[in-house]
Structures are given as C-alpha cells and as structure tokens.
Backbone as a printed PyTorch tensor [residue, N CA C, xyz], in Angstrom:
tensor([[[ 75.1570,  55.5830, 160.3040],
         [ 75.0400,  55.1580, 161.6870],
         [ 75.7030,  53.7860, 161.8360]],

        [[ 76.3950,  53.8810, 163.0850],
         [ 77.1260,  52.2370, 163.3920],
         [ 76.1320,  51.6130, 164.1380]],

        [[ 75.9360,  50.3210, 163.6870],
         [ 75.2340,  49.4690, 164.6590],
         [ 75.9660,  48.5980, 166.1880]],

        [[ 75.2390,  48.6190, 167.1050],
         [ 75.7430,  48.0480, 168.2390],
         [ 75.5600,  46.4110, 168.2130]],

        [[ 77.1460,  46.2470, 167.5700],
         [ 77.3500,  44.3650, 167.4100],
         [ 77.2270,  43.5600, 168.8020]],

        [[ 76.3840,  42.9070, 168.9400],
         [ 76.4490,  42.5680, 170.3750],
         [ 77.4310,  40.9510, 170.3570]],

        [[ 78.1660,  40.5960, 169.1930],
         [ 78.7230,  39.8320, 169.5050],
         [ 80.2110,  40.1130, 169.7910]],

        [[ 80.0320,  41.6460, 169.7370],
         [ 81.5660,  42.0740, 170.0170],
         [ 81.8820,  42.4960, 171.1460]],

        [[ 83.5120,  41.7570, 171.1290],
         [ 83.8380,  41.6390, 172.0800],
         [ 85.3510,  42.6580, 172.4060]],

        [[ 85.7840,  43.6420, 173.1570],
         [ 86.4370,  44.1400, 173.4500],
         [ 88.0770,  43.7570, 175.0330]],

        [[ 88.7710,  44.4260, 174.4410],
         [ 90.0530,  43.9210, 175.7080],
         [ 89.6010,  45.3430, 176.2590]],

        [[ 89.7200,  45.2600, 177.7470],
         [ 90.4130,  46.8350, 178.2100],
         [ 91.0390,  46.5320, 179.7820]],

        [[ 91.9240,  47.3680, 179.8400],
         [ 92.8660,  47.7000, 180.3810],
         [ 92.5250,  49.1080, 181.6610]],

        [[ 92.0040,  48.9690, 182.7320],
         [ 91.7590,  49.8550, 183.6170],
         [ 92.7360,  50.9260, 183.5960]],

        [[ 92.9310,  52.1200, 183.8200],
         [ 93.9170,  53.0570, 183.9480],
         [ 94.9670,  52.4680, 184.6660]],

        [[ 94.3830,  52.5220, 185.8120],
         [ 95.5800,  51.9480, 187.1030],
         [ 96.2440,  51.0670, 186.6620]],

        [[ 96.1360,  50.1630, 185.7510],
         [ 96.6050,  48.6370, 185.2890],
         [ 98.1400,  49.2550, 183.7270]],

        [[ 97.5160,  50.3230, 183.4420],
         [ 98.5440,  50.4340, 182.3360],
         [ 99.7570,  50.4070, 182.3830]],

        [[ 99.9670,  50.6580, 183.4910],
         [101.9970,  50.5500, 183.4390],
         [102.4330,  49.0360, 183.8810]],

        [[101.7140,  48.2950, 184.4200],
         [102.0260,  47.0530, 184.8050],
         [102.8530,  46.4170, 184.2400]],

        [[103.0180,  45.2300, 184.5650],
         [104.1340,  44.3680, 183.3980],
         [103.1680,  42.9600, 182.9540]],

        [[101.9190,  42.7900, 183.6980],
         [100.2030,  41.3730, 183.3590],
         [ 99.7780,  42.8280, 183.8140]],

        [[ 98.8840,  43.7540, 182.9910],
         [ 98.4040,  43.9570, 183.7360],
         [ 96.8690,  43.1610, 183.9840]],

        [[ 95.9350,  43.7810, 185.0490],
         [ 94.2010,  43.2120, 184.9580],
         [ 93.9610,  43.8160, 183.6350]],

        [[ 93.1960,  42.3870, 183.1470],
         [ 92.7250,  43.0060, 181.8770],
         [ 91.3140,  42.1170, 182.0600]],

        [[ 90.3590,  43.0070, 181.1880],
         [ 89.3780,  42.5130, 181.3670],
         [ 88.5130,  42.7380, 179.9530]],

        [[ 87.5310,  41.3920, 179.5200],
         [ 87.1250,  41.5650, 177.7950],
         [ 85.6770,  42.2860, 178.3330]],

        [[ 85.5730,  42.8390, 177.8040],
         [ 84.0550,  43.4190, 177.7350],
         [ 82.8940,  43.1720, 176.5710]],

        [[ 81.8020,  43.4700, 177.1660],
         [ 80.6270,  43.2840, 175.4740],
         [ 79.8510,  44.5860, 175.5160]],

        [[ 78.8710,  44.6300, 174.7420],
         [ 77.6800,  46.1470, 174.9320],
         [ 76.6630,  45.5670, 174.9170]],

        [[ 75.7610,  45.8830, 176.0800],
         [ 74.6230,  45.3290, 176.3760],
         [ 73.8630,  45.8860, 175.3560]],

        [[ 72.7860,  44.6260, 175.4790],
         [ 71.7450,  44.8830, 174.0440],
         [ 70.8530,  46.1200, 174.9740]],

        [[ 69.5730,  46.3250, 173.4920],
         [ 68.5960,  47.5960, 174.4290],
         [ 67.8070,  46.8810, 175.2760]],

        [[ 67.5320,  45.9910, 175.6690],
         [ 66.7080,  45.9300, 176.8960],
         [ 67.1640,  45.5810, 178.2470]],

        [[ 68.6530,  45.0990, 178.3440],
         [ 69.4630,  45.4720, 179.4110],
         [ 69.6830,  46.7960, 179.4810]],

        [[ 70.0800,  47.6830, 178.8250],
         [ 70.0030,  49.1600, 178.7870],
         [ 69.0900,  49.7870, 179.5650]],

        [[ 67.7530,  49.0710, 178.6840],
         [ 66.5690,  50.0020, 179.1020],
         [ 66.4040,  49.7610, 180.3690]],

        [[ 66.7000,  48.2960, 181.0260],
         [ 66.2670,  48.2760, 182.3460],
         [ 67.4770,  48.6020, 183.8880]],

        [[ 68.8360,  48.9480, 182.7260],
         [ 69.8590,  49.2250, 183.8590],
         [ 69.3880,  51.0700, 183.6960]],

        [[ 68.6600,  51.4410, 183.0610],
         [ 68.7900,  53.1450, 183.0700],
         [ 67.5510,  53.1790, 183.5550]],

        [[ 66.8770,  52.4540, 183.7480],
         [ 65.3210,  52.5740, 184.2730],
         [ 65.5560,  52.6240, 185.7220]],

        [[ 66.7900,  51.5760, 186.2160],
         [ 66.6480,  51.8230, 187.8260],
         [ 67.8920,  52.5830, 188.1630]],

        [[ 67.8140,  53.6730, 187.2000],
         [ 69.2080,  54.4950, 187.5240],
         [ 68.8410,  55.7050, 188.8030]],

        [[ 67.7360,  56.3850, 188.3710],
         [ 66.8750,  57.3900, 188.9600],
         [ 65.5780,  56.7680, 190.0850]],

        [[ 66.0800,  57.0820, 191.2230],
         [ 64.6160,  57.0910, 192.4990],
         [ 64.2900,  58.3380, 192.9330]],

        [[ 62.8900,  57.9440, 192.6480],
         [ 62.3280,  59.5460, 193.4160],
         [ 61.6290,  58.9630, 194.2030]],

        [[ 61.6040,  59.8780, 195.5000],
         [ 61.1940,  58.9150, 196.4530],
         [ 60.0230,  60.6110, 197.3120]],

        [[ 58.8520,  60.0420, 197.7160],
         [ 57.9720,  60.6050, 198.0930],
         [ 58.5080,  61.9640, 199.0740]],

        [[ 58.5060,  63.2600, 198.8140],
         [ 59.0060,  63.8640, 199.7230],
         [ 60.3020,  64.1710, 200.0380]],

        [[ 61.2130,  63.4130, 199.3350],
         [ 62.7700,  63.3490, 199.6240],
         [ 63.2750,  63.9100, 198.1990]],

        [[ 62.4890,  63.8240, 197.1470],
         [ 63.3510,  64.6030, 196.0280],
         [ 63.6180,  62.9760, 195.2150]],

        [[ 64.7980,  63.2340, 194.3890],
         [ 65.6150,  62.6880, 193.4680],
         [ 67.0040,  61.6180, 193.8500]],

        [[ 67.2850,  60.5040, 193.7400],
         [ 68.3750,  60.4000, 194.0550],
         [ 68.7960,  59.2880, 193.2090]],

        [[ 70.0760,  59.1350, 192.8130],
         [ 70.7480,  58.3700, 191.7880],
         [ 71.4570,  57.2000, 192.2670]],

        [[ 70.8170,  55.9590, 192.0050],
         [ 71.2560,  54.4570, 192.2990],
         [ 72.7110,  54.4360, 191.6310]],

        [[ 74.0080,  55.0860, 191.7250],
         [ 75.2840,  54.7700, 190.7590],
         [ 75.7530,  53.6360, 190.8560]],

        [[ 76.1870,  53.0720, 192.5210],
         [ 76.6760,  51.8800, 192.8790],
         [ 75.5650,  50.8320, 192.1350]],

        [[ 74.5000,  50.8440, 192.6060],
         [ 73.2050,  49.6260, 191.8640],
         [ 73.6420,  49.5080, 190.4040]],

        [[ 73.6770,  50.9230, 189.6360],
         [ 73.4510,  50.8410, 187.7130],
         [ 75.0600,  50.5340, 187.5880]],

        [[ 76.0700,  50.8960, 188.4720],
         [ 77.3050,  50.5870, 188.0400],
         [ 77.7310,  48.7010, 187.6490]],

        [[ 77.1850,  48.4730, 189.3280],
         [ 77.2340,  46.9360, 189.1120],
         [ 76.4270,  46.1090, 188.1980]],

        [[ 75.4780,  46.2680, 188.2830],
         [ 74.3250,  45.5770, 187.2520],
         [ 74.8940,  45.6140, 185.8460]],

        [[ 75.7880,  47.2150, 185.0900],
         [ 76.8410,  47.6610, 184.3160],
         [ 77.6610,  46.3320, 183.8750]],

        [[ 78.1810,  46.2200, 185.0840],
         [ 79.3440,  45.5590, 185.0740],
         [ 78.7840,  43.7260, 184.9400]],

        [[ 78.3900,  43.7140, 185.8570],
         [ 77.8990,  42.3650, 185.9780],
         [ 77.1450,  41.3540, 184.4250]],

        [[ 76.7300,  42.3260, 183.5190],
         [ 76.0830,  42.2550, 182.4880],
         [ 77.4290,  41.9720, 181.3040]],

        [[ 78.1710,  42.6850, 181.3810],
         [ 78.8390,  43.4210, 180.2940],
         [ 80.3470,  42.5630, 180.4480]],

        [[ 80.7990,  41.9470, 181.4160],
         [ 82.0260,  41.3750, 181.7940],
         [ 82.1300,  39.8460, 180.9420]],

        [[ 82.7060,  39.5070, 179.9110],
         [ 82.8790,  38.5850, 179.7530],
         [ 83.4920,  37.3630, 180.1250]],

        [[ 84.7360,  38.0000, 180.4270],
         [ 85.9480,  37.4000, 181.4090],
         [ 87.0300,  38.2560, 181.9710]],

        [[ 87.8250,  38.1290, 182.2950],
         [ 89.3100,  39.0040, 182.6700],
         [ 90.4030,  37.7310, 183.2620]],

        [[ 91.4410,  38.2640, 182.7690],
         [ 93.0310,  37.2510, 183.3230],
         [ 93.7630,  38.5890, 184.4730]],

        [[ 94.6050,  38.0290, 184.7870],
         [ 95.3570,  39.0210, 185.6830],
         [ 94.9930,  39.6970, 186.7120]],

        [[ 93.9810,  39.0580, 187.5810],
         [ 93.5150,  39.2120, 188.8570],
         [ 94.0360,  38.5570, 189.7960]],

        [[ 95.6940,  38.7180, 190.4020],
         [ 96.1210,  38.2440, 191.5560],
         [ 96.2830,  38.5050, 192.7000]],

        [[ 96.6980,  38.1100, 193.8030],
         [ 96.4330,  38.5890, 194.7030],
         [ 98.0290,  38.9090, 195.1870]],

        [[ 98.4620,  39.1290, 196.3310],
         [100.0590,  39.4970, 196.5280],
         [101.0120,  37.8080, 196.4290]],

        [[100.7840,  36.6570, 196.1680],
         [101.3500,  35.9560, 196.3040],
         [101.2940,  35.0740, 195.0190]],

        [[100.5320,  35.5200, 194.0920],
         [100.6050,  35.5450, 192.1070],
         [ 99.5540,  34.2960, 192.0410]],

        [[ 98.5960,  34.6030, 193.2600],
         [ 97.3100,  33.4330, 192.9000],
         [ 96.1650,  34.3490, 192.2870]],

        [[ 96.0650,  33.4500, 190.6500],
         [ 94.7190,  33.7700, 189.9980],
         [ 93.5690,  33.4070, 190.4170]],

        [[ 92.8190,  34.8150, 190.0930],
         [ 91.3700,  34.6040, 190.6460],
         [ 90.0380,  35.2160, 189.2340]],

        [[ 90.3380,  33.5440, 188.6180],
         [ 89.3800,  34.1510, 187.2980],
         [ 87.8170,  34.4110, 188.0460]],

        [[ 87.0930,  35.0390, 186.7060],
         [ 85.8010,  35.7650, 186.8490],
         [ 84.8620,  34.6910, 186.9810]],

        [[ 84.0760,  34.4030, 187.5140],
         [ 82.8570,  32.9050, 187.8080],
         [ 81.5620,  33.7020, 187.6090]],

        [[ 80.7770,  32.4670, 187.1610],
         [ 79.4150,  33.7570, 185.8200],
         [ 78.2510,  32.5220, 186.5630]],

        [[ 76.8710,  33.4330, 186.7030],
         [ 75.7770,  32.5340, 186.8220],
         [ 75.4810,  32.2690, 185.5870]],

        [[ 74.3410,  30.5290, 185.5560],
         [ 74.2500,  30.2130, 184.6370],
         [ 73.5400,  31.8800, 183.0350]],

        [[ 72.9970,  32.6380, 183.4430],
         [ 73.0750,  33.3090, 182.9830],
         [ 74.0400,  34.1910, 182.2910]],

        [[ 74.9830,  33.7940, 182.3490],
         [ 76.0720,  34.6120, 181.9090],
         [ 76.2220,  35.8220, 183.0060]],

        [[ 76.0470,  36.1880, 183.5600],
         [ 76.1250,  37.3410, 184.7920],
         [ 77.5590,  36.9060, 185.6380]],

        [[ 78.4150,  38.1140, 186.0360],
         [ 79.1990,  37.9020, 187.0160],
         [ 78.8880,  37.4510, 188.2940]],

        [[ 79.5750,  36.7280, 189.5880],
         [ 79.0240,  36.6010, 190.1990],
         [ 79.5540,  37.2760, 191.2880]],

        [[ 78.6170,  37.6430, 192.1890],
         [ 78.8510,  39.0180, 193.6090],
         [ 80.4920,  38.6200, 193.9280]],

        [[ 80.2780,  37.0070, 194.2630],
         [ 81.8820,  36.5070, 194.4640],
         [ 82.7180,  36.7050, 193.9780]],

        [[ 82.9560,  36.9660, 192.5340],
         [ 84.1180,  37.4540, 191.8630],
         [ 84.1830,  39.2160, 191.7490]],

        [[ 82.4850,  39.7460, 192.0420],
         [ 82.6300,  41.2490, 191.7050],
         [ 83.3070,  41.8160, 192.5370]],

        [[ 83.0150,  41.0120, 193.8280],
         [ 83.9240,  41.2790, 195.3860],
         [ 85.0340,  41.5040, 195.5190]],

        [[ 85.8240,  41.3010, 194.5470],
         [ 87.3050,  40.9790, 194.3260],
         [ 87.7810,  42.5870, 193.8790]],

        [[ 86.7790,  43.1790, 193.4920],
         [ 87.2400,  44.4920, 192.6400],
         [ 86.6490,  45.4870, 193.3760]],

        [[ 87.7270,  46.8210, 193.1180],
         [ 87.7890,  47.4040, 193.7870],
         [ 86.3200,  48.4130, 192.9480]],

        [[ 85.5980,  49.5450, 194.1310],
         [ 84.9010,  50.1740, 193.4670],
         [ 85.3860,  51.2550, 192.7280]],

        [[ 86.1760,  51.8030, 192.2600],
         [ 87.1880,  52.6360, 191.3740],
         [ 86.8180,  51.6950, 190.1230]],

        [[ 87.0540,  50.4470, 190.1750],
         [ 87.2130,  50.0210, 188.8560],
         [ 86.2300,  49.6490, 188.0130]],

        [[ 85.0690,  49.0320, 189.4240],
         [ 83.6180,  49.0230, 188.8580],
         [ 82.6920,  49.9020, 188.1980]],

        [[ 83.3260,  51.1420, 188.5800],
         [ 83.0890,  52.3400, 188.2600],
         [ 83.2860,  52.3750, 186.7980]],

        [[ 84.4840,  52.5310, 186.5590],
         [ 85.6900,  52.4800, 185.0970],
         [ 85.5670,  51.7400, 184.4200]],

        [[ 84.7270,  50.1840, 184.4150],
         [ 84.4550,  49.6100, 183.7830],
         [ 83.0100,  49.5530, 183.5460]],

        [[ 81.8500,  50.1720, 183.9230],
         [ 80.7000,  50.3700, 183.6630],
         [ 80.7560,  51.2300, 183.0630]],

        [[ 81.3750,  52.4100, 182.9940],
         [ 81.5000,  53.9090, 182.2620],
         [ 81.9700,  53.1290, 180.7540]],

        [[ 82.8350,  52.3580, 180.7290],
         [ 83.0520,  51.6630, 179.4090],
         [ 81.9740,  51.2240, 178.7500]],

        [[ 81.6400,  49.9390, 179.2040],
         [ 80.6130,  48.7800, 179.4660],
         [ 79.4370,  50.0250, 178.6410]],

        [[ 78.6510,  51.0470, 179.6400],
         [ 77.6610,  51.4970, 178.9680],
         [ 77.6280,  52.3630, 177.6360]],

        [[ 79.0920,  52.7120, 177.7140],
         [ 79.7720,  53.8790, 176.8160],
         [ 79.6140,  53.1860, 175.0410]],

        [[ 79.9350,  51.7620, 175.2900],
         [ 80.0800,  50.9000, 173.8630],
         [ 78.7130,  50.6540, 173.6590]],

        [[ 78.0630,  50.6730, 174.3170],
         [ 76.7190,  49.7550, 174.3740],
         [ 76.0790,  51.3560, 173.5950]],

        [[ 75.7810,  52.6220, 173.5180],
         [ 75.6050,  53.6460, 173.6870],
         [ 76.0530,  53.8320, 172.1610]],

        [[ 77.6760,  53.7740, 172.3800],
         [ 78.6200,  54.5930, 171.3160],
         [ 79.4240,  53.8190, 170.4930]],

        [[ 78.6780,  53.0660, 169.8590],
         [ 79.4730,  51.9610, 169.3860],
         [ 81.2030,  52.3330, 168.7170]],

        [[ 80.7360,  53.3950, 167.5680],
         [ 81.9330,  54.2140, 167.0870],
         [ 82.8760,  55.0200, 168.0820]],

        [[ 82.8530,  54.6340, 169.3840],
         [ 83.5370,  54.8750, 169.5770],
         [ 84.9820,  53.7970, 170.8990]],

        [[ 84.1880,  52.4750, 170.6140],
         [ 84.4290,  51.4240, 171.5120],
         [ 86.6230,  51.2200, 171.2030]],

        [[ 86.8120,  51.9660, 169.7770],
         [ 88.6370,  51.5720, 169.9630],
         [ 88.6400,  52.8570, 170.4500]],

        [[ 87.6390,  53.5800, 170.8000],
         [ 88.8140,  54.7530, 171.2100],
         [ 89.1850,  54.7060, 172.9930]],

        [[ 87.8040,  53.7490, 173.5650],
         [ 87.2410,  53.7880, 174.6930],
         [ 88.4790,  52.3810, 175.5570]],

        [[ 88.7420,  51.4530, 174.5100],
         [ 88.9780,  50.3290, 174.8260],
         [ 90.5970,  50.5610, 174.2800]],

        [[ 91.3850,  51.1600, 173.2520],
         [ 92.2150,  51.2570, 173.4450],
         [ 92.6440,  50.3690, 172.1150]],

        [[ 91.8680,  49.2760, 171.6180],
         [ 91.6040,  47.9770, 170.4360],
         [ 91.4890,  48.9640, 168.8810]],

        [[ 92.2690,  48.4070, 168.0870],
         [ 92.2070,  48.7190, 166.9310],
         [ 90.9400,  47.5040, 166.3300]],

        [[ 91.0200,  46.6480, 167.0350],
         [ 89.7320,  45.6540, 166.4130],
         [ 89.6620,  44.8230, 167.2750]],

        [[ 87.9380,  44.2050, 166.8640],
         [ 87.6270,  43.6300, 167.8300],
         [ 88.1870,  42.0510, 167.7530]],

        [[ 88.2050,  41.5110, 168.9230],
         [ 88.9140,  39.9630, 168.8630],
         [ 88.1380,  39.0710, 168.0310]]])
C-alpha cells in the first residue's frame, strides 16, 4: 500500500491549458483524512421529504480551496497576472477562486480528491514523473 504524503506537492496542467504556449498551471496537495472526512460528509443532503441531493459545486470548491497551493499563468487578455491569495489558513480565497472558471474547479477537485484517495496514482493524474 502507498501512503498519502501530505507534503507532496504536484504541477497540473488543466486540459484546456495543454496546447498553450504559459499555459495555467496550477501545484496541487492531497488533503489529509479529516479534510476528506469532512469535504465527503457535506457531499450528500437529504432533506425531509425531498429525497437525496448532491452538494457538487459546495464539495468541489471546498476541493479546491483546500488542495490549491499556488498556480502561475492566470492572465487576463492584456498579460496581467493574477496570482492565487490564501487565508491565513492556507485556504484559497473566494477572490482568487472567482477568477476560475467552473469547468476547471471541477477538473481540479476531481484531481485534488483523486490524489488525496489514490495516491499511486497522482503521476498518472498530474501528468509528473515526480514530485517537486
């Protein structure tokens, strides 16, 4: 069994970003188990009478917001950088998550939880022959 290094740190490269010439790149980590436990805890609402329904946008961001270390290559059409800004917690902040599109928040939580999960499988996920 591989253990989940939580000091590791990963590059990845969004789909959309691969043909670029900078593309957005962004480092990622794998949340330990009790960020886990509590981003999969508020994954599922059941709500009195209404059935089942799945928080994705909520567990995506919280995903993301957790798991983002930094990223370069976030410009806008006129080649102004807009690095990632973190509460003192280390957390992204809404202000910089704002910046991204939900496609990617998506794509990068599917990562984000995927390493955290699958450790053995974080170069296949990230694209990294090793970690930085």
């Amino acid at each position: 069994m591989l253990v989940v290094n939580q000091e590791e740190e990963w590059d990845y490269i969004p789909v959309s970003e691969r043909e670029q010439k900078e593309p957005f790149t962004v480092v990622v980590k794998p949340l330990g188990i009790r960020k886990m436990a509590k981003l999969e805890d508020g994954y599922v609402l059941v709500k009195e009478g209404e059935g089942v329904a799945l928080n994705q946008g909520t567990y995506n961001t919280k995903a993301v917001k957790a798991g983002i270390v930094s990223w370069k290559n976030l410009k806008d059409d006129k080649g102004k950088e807009y690095p990632a800004k973190f509460s003192s917690k280390g957390e992204v902040l809404d202000e910089s998550l704002n910046l991204l599109p939900p496609s990617i928040i998506a794509e990068l939580a599917n990562v984000i939880v995927s390493i955290s999960k699958y450790p053995e499988d974080a170069e296949v996920l990230t694209g990294n022959d090793a970690s930085k």
